[in-house]
LUMRO-516361 format. One record per residue: residue in one letter; x negated, z negated, y negated of N, C-alpha, C in turn. Coordinates in pm, whole numbers, padded with zeros to 5 digits, always signed. Atoms other than C-alpha are relative to their C-alpha. Example, Ala and Ser with C-alpha at 12.3 -4.5 7.8 and 13.67 -1.06 7.14 Angstrom:
a-00089+00000+00119-01230-00780+00450-00090+00000-00120s+00082+00006+00119-01367-00714+00106+00077-00073-00109
This chain:
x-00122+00062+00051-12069-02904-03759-00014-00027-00150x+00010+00044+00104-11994-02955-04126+00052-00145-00017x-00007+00122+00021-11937-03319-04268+00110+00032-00210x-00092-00019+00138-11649-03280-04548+00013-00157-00067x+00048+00091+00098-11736-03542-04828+00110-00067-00099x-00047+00015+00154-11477-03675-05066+00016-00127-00043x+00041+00129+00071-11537-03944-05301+00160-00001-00062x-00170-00035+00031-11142-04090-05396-00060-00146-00090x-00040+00089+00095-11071-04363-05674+00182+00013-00026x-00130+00009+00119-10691-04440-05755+00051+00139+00062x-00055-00117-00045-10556-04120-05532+00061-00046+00138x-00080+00013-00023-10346-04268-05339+00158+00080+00033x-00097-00087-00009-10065-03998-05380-00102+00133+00060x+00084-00118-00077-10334-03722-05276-00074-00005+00151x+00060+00061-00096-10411-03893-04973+00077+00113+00135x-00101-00078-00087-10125-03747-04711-00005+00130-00026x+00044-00105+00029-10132-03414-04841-00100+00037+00050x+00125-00053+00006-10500-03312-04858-00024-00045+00190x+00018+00013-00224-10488-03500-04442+00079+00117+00032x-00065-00168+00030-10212-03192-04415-00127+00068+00049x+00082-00107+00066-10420-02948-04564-00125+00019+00077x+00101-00015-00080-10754-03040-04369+00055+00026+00155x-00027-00061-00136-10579-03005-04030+00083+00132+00029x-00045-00141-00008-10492-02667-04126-00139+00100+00015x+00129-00029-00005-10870-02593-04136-00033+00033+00147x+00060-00053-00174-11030-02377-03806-00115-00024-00031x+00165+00031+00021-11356-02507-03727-00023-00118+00092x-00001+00149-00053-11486-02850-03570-00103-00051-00151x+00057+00080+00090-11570-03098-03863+00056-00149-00037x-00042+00100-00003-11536-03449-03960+00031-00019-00141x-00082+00050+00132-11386-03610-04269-00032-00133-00073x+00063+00172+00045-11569-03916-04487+00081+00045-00113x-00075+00083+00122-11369-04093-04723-00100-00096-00037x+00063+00104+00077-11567-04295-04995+00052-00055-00096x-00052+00073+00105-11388-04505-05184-00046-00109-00115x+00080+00040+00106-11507-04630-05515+00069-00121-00057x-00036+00076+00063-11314-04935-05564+00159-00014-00059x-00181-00009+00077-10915-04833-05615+00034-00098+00015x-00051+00071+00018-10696-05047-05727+00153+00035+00059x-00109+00011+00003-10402-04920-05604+00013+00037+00180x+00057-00007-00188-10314-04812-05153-00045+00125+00031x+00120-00083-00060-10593-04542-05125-00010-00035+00130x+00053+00041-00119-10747-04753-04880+00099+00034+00127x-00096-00014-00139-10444-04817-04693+00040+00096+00031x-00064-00141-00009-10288-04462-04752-00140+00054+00105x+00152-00094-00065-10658-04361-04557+00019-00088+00108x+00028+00112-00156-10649-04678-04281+00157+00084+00038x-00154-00016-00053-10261-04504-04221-00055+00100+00111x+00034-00110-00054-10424-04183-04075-00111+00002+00097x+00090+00038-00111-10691-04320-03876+00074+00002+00126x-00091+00041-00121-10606-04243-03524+00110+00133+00044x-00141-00098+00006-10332-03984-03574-00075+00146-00018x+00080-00128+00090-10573-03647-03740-00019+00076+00141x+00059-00030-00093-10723-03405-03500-00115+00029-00036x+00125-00038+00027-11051-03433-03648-00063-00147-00028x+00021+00133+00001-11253-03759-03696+00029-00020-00144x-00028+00051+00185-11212-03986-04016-00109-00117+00030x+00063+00105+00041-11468-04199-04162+00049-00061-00136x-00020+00060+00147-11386-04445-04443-00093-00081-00009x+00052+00130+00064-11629-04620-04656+00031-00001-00144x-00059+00089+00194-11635-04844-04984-00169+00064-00021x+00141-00002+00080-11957-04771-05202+00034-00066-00160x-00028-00022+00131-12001-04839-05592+00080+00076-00037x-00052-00150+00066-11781-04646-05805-00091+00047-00078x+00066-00103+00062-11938-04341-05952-00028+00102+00105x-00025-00074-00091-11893-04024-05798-00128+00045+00064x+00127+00037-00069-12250-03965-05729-00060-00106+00092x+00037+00091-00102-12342-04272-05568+00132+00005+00134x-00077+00001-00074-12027-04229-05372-00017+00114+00129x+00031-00128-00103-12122-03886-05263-00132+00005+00065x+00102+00016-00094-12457-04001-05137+00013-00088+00085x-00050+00091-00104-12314-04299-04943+00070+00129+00113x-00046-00047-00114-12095-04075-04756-00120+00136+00061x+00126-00063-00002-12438-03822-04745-00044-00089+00165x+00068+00100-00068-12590-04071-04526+00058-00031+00115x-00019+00061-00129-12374-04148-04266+00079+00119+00074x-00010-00140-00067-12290-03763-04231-00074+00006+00189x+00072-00078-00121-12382-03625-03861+00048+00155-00007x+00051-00142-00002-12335-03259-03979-00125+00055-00083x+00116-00086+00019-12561-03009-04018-00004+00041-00152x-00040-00051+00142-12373-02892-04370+00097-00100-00072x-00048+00098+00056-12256-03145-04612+00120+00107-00075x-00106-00029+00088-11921-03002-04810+00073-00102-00092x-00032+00099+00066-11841-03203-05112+00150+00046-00050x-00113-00033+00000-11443-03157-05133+00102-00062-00059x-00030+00046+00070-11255-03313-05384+00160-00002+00044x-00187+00039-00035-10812-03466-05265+00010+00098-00062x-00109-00109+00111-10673-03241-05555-00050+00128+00023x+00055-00126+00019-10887-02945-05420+00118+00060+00127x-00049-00043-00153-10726-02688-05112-00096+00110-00024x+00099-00132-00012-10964-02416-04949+00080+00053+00097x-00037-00099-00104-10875-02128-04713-00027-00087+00177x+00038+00035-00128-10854-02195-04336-00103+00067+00074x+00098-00017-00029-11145-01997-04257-00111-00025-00077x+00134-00010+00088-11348-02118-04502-00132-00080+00065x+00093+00063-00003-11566-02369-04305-00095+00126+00124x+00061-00120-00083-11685-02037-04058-00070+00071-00117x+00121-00084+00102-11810-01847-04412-00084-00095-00034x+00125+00103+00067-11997-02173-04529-00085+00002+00146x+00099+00000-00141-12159-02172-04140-00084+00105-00008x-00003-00137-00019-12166-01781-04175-00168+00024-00109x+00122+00029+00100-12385-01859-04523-00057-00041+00002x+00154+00055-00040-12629-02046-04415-00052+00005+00116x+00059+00007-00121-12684-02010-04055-00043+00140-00031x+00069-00149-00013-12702-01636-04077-00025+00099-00103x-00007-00048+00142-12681-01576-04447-00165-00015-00028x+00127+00029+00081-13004-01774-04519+00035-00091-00106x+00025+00064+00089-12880-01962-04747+00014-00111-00032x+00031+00124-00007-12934-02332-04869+00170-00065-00032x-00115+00067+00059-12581-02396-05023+00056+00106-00094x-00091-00079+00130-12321-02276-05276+00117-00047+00028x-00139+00056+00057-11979-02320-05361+00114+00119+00015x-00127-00096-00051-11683-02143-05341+00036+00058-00165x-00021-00099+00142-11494-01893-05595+00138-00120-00055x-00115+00089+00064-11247-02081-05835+00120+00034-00026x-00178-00061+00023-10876-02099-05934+00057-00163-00044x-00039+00131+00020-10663-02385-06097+00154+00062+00083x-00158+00021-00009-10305-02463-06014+00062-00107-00037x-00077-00145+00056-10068-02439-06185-00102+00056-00109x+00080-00131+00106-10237-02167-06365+00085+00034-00157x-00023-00039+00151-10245-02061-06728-00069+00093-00014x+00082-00121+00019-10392-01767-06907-00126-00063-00053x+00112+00015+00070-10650-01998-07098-00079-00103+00131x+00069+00015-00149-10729-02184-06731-00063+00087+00097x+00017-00092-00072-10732-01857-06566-00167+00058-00061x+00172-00059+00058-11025-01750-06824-00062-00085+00061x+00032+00102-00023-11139-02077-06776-00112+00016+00149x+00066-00022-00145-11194-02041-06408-00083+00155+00002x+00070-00090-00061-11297-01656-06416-00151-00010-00092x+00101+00025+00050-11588-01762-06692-00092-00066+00086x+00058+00065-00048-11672-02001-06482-00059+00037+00138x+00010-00068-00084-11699-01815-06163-00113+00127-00030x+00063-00089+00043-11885-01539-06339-00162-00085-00023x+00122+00065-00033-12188-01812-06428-00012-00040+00129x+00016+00029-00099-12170-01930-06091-00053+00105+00085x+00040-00115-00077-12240-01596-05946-00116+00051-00048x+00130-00062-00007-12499-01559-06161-00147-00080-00011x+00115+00175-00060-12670-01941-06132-00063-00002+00117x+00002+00034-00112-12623-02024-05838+00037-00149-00033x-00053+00160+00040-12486-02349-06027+00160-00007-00013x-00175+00047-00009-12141-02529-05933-00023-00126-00060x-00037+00165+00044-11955-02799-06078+00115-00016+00143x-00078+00073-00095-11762-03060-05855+00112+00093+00076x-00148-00062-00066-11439-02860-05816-00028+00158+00068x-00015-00131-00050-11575-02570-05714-00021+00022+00157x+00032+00056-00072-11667-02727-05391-00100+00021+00092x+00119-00041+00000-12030-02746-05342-00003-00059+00138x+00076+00006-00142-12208-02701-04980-00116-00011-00005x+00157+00000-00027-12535-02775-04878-00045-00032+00115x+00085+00028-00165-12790-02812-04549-00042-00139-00056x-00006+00131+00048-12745-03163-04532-00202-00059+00032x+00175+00072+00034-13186-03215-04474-00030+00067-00117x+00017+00024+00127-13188-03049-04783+00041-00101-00106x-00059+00114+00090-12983-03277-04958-00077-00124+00000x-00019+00078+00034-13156-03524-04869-00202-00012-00029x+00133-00027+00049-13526-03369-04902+00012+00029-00207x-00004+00038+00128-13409-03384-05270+00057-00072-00038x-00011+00085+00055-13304-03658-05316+00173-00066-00019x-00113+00046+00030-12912-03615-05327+00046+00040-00157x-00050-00015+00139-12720-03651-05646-00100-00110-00053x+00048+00081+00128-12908-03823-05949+00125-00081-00091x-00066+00119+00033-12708-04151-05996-00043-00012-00162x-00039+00090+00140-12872-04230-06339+00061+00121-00088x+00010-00070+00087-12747-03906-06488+00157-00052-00045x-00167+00079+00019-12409-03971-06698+00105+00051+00012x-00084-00074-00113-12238-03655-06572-00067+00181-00023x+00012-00086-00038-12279-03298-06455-00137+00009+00094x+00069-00015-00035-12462-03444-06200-00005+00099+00098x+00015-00109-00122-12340-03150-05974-00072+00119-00035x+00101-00094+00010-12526-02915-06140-00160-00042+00010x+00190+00072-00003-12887-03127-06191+00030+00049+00182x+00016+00049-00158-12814-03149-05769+00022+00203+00070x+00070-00169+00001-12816-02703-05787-00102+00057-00002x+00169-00065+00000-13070-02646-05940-00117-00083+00015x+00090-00019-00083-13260-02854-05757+00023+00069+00149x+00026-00032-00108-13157-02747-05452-00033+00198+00013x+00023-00150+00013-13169-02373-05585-00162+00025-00033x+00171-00032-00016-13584-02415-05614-00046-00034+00111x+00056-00010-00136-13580-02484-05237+00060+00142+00017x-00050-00083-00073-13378-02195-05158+00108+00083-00115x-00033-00074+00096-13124-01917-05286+00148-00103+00043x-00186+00076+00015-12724-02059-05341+00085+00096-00032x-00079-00078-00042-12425-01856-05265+00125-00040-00025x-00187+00012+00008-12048-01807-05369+00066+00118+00061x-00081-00040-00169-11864-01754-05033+00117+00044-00143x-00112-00066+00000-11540-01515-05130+00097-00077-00035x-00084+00053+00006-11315-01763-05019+00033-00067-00143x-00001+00054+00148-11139-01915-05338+00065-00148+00024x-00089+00164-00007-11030-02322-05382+00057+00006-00129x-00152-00007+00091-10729-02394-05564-00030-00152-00029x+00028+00121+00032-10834-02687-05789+00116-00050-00092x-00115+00050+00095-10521-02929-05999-00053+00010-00132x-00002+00021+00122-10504-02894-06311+00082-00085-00092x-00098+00140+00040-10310-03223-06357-00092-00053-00107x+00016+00073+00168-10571-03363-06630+00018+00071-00066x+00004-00101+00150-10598-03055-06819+00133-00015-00055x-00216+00016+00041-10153-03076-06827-00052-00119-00097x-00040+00126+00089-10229-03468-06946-00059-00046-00086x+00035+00041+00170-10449-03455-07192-00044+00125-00073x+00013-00150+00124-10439-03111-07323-00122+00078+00041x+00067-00128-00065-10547-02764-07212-00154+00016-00096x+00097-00019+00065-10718-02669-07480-00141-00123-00046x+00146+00101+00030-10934-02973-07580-00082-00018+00113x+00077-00007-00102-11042-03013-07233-00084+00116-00007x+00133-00119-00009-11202-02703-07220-00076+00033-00111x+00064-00027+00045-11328-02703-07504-00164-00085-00006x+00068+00068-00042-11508-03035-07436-00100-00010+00103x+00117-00051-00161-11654-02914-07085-00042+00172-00061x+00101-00118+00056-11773-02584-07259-00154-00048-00097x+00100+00053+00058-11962-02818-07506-00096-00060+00083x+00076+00096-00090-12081-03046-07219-00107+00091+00071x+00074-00076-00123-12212-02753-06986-00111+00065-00068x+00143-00144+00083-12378-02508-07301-00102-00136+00029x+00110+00089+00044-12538-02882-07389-00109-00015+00113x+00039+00065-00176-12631-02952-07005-00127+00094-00001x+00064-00116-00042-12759-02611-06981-00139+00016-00066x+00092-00020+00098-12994-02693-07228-00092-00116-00012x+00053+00098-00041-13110-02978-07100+00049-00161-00074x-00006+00084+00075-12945-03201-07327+00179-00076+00011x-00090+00063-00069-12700-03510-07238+00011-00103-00117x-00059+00129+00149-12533-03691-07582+00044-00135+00069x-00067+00140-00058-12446-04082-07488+00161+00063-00065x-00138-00017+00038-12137-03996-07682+00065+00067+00061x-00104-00088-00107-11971-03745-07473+00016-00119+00138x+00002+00089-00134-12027-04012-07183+00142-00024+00021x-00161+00066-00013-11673-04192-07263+00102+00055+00068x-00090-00015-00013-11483-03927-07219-00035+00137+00163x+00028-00091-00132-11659-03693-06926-00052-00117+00092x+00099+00064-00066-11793-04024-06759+00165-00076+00032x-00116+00088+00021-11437-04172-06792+00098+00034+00132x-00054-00036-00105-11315-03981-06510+00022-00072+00137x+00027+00113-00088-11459-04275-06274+00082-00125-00038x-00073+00158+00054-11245-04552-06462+00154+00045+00059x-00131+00019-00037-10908-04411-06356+00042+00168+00041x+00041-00192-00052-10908-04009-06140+00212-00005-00056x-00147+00012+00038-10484-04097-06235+00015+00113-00148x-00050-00026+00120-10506-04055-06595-00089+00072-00068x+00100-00058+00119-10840-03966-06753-00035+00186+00052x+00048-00137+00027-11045-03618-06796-00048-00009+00188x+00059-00102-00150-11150-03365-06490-00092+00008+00038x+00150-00034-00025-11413-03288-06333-00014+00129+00021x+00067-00120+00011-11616-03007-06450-00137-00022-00047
């Protein structure tokens, strides 16, 4: 069974939907909600659906910060394959049979899916096929691309790295890509591109191109923090996750 992961803040309007969307999914899997502290009816929009789904629902509270959030709900997983799945994301309805498909009989430890925004642009569209193109040849995802893993790996390393100040989804690749090889399943997820609309196409990406070369290089400025770390203060208004 997989254990679908998503860490929510302040999403509230993505709540109903994305419940939708998962009971369009073929497969048997369960559904943790970790909520980081919203201020606005997350919670309740999530206590509404308890009861009603045809798949289980877990809700917990943790710290906010999407890392610690995504190892709380880690932990009280009972599948075999953790899927970290982000409200604003949608995947294919066979996709949780290729993530089974990829590691039970693939061999392999984890990976992520192929990318896509919506609504689409031509400088998003690069965006995503750049990004898709390192991914295929890493074996490193960011958040939205929606990273899988064999949940005793996850936790024979440790999980996500809480003190990092962001792209901890890649540090949490390539370690798990020196236990094993990491794979991008076909299927493609259709990620929002609602921050890039609200605070501008272009600067965003140019900001997560700087963040990732820097990352890639081992190197994490306090100053970029504000505005790639800022994403945890309000998922409404601020920057994306990439």
């Amino acid at each position: 069974m997989i254990s679908i992961i998503t860490p929510v803040l302040n999403e509230e309007a993505e709540i109903g939907p994305f419940c939708a969307h998962l009971a369009g999914l073929q497969g048997s899997f369960e559904w943790i909600v970790v909520d980081g502290g919203s201020t606005d009816g997350t919670v309740a929009a999530v206590r509404r659906q308890e009861g009603g789904l045809p798949y289980p629902l877990h809700l917990l509270v943790a710290p906010r910060g999407r890392a610690v959030q995504m190892n709380a709900g880690a932990v009280t997983a009972t599948g075999e394959i953790l899927l970290f799945l982000h409200a604003d994301c949608r995947i294919p309805g066979d996709s949780l049979a290729a993530i089974e498909a990829a590691v039970h009989e693939g061999g392999f430890v984890g990976g992520g899916f192929s990318h896509s925004f919506a609504p689409a642009s031509p400088l998003l569209a690069a965006t995503s096929l750049l990004g898709n193109l390192h991914a295929r040849a890493t074996g490193i995802f960011y958040g939205d691309f929606g990273i899988f893993l064999r949940k005793d790996l996850f936790t024979q390393i440790g999980g996500y790295d809480t003190s990092l100040p962001y792209c901890e989804d890649a540090a949490l690749c390539r370690a798990a890509r020196r236990q094993g090889r990491m794979v991008q399943i076909p299927q493609t997820i259709v990620s929002s591109s609602r921050r890039y609309e609200q605070q501008g196409r272009w600067r965003l990406t140019i900001l997560f191109a700087v963040v990732i070369l820097l990352d890639a290089i081992g190197i994490r400025p306090g100053r970029f923090r504000p505005a790639v770390g800022a994403r945890e203060e309000d998922e409404t208004a601020l920057t994306p996750r990439r």
